[in-house]
N, C-alpha and C positions, 0 to 999 in steps of 0.2 A: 504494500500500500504506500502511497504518495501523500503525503499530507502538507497544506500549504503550510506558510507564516503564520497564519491565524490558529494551527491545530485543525483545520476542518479536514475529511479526508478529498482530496482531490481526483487519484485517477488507483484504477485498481487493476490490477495484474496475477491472472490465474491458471495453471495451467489444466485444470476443469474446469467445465463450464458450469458456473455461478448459477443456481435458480435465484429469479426474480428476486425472492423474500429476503434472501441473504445478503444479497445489493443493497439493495434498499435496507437493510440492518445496519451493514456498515458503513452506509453514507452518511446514519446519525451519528455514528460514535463523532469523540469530539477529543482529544487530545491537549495536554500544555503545551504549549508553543514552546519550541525549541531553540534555543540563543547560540549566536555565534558572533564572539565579538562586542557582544552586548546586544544583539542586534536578533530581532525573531526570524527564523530562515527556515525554507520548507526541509524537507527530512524524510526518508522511505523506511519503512520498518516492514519486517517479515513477519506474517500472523499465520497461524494454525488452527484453523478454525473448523471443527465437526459440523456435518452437515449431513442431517439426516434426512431421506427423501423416499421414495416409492420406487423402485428400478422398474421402469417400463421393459416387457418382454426379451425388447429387440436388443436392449442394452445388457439385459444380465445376460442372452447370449455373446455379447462382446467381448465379457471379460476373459473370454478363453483365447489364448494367443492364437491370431491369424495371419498369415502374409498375405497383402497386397503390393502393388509396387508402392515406393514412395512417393517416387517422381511421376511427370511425363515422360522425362526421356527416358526411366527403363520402362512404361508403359511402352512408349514406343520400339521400345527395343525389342520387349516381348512381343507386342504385335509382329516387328520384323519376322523374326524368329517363327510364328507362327505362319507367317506368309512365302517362307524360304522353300523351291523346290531344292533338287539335288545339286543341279547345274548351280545357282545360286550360294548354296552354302559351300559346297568346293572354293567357287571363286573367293567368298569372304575367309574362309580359314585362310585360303593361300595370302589374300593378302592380310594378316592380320597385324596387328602393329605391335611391339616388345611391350607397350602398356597398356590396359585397359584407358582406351580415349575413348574422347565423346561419341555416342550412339551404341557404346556399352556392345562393340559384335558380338564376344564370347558370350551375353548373352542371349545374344538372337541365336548364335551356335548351338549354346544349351539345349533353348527350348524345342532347337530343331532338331536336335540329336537323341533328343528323351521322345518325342514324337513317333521317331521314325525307330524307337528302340537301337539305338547304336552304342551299346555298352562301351566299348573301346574309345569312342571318340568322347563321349561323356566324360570319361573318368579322366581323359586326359583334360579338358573343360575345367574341371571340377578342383584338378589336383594344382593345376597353375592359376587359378583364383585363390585356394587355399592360403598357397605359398607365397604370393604376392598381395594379393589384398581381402585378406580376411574380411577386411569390414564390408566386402560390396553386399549389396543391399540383397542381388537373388541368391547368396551363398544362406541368406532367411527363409527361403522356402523350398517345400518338398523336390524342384527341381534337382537340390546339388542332393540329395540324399539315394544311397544306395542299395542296394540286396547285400542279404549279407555277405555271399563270398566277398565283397568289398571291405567289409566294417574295418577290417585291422589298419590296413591304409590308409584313410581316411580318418580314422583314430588316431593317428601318428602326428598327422598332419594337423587337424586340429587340437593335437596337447601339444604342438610345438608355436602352432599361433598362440594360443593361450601362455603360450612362457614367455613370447618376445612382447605382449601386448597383453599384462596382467589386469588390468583396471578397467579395459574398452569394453561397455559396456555392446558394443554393436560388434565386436567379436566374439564375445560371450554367446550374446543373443544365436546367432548364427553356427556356433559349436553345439548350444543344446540341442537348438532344433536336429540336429543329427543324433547328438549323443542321444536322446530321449527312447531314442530306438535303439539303436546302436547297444548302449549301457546305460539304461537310466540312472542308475545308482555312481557311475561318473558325472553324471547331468547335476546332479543333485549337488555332488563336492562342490562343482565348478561355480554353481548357483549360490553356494553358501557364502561366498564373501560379499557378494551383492545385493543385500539383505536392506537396503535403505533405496534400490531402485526401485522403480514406479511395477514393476512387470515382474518382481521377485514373485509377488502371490500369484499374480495367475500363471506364472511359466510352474509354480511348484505344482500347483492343482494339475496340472494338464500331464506334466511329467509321470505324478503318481495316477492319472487319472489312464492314460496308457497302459499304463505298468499294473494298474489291477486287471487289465482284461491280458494281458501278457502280449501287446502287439506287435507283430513284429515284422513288419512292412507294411509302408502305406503305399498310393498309386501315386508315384512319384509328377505325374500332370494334376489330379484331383487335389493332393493329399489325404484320400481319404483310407482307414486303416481297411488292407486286405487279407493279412493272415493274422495269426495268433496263437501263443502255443504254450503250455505250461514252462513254468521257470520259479526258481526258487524265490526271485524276489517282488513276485505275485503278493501273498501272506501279508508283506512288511508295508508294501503299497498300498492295500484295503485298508491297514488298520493304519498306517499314516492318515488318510482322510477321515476315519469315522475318529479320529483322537482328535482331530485339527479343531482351532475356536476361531480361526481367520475366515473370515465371509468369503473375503475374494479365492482365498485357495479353496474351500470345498466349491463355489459356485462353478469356480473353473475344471475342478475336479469333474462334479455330477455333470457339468455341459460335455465335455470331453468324452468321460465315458459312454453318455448317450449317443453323440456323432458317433463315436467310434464302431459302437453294438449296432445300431442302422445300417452302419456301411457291411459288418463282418455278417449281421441277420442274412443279407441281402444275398452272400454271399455261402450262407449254409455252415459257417466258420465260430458260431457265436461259442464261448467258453459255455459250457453247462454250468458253473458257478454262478453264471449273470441273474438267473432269478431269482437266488438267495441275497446275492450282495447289494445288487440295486435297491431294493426295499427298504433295508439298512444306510446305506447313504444318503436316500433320500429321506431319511427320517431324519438324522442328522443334518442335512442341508434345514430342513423346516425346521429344525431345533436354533438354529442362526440363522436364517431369514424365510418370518413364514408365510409370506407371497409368493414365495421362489412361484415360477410359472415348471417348472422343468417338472418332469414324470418319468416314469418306466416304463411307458408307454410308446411299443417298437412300429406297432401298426399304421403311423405316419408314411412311414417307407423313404423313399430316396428324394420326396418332397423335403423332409426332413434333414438331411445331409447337409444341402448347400448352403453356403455362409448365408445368415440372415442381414446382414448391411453392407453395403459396398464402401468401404471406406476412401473416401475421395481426396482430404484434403484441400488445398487452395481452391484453381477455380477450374478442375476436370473438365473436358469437352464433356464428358457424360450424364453434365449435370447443369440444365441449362433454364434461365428462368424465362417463362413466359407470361408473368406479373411482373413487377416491380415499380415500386412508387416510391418515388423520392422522395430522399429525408428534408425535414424545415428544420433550418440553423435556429437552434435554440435561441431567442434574443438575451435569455442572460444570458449564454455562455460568448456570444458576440461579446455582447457590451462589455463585457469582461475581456476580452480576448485571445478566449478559450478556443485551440483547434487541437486537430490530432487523426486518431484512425478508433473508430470501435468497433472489436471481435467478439464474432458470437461461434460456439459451436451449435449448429442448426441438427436435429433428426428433423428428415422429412420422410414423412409416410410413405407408403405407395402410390397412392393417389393424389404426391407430388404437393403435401401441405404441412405446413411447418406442425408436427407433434411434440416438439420439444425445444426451447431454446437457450442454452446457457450462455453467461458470460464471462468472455476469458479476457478481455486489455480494455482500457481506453479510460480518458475523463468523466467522471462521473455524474458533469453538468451534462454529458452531450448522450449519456444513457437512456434516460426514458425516451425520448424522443426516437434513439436510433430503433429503442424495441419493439416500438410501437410500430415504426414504419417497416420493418423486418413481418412481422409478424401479418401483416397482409402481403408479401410475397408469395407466388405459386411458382412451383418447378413442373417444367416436364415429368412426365411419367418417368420413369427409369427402370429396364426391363433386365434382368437377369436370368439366362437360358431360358428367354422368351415370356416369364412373366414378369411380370410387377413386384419390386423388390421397395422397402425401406432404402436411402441412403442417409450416412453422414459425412455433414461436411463444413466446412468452413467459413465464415460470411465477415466482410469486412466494411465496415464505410468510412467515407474518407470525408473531412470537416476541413474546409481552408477559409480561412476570412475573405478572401477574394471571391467566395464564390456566389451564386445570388441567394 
């Protein structure tokens, strides 16, 4: 928080998005004016503030770790990758450059090499990202992940990233997501010094939430789990979640395990344990939150599977408004001389209408106004393997005194 020379608070900075009522809580607070020099000067201080609320559906399935791309350009790269014939991806290998540069080839390589199943060419993909730039962004999803005759390799490679690059959290991220299958129980080491990042709890849910069905390859295009097979550290993964008091690790837990049982049901693979254990987790999830929307209930089928929000970020081609009404310049925040940018993270429904709006930056004077005007915004539909999908995303307005 921002707070002027007077003590009032000024502009607030979050990086979840704020309901309404919270905003407007700490717009009243009121602070002693802060001296410097003798003199009252504005001052930012860090708050901690519990925030209890009702998780809508779409969100409590969020909290289980998903990859999407970050950017456009590895959108676009995966697109590439997805559009490559044979003739095409030759030419791009041959000319490929000693660095990962802009338009990301190795990953349009990847995704066209995992496609057309070309083990060989993959691993080599896989093993010179590794070595070179652990942090890249598709080394986070099921694309860079192997069958097991691979694990050992691959394992090397990422506890050697993790040695030169101990504290990155976006190396980390990127070794579980392998380890998690691989050896969960190295996942979990790996995860433990990272115990203050925002994705500790839901990477642990998700880890042990794998590791009670014992899965042990997913569909490297999907990610979704396709086999699964007893192992000794089944037992320890069940009763980590039904011990756990963390909201977000069982949330992410029971969500995981449900994707997970859908895709292997689907597939005639489900562990015989699953109708004893589930009923138990799920009593424990409602023991810690008892809306949870989630069940044990398989009968959804492969509707069930796919991510429920597209995670967008900025301003995605995919997500385009076909509303919008301009904001009006607060006249106190003019007279004052109050400009800036205000961020909202936006759920919009399927039906392309704001279900949710929180606030993550801006001045405080220029907030109701921006909500207000956000809030009659309509988006396009937004379709996902043909139907109508929830997205989330981004929304920013921009305040200049120049403007009218």
């Amino acid at each position: 928080m921002t707070v002027d020379q007077k003590g009032k608070p000024f502009a607030l900075k979050s990086e979840v998005g704020l309901p309404d009522s919270v905003v407007s809580a700490l717009g009243q607070w009121r602070y002693r004016p802060y001296k410097k020099d003798g003199h009252d000067v504005p001052f930012a201080t860090r708050l901690i503030v519990p925030v209890r609320r009702k998780l809508l559906p779409d969100v409590e399935h969020g909290i289980r770790p998903s990859w999407s791309p970050a950017t456009q350009e590895m959108r676009d790269a995966v697109k590439t990758g997805e559009d490559l014939d044979a003739g095409k991806a030759a030419e791009l290998a041959r000319d490929l450059p000693r660095a990962e540069a802009l338009a990301n080839p190795r990953t349009s390589l990847l995704v066209f090499y995992t496609k057309k199943d070309l083990t060989d060419a993959r691993r080599q993909v896989i093993s010179w990202l590794i070595e070179n730039y652990p942090q890249d962004d598709i080394l986070g999803s099921s694309l860079a992940a192997v069958d097991p005759p691979g694990w050992e390799w691959e394992k090397r490679l990422w506890l050697a990233a993790l040695k030169q690059y101990p504290s990155d959290t976006a190396v980390a991220n990127n070794a579980i997501t392998f380890l998690r299958i691989a050896d969960p129980q190295q996942a979990i080491r790996i995860l433990a010094p990272f115990d203050k990042w925002r994705k500790y709890f839901p990477w642990m849910g998700n880890i042990y939430g794998l590791a009670a069905l014992g899965v042990t390859a997913l569909n490297p295009v999907t990610g979704e789990a396709v086999a699964a097979a007893p192992n000794e550290f089944r037992p320890t993964a069940q009763q980590a979640l039904l011990r756990s008091t963390n909201m977000q690790s069982v949330l992410s837990g029971m969500d995981t395990l449900m994707h997970a049982a859908q895709s292997l049901s689907m597939r005639g693979v489900l562990p015989a344990d699953f109708e004893e254990f589930c009923p138990r987790l799920l009593a424990h999830t409602k023991e810690l939150y008892a809306a949870t929307s989630l069940s044990c209930d398989l009968s959804g089928g492969e509707a069930n599977v796919t991510e429920r929000y597209a995670f967008t970020g900025g301003q995605p081609a995919e997500v385009k408004l076909v509303k919008k009404v301009p904001p009006r310049y607060p006249p106190d925040a003019r007279s004052r001389g109050i400009q800036g940018t205000v961020e909202f993270l936006a759920m919009i429904d399927a039906a392309g209408e704001i279900e949710e709006l929180g606030f993550l930056s801006g001045p405080l004077a220029l907030y109701p106004e921006s909500r207000n005007t956000v809030r009659q915004w309509k988006y396009q539909i937004t379709q996902r393997n043909g139907r109508p999908t929830p997205v989330i995303t981004n929304i920013a307005l921009h305040f200049t005194l120049g403007q009218p």
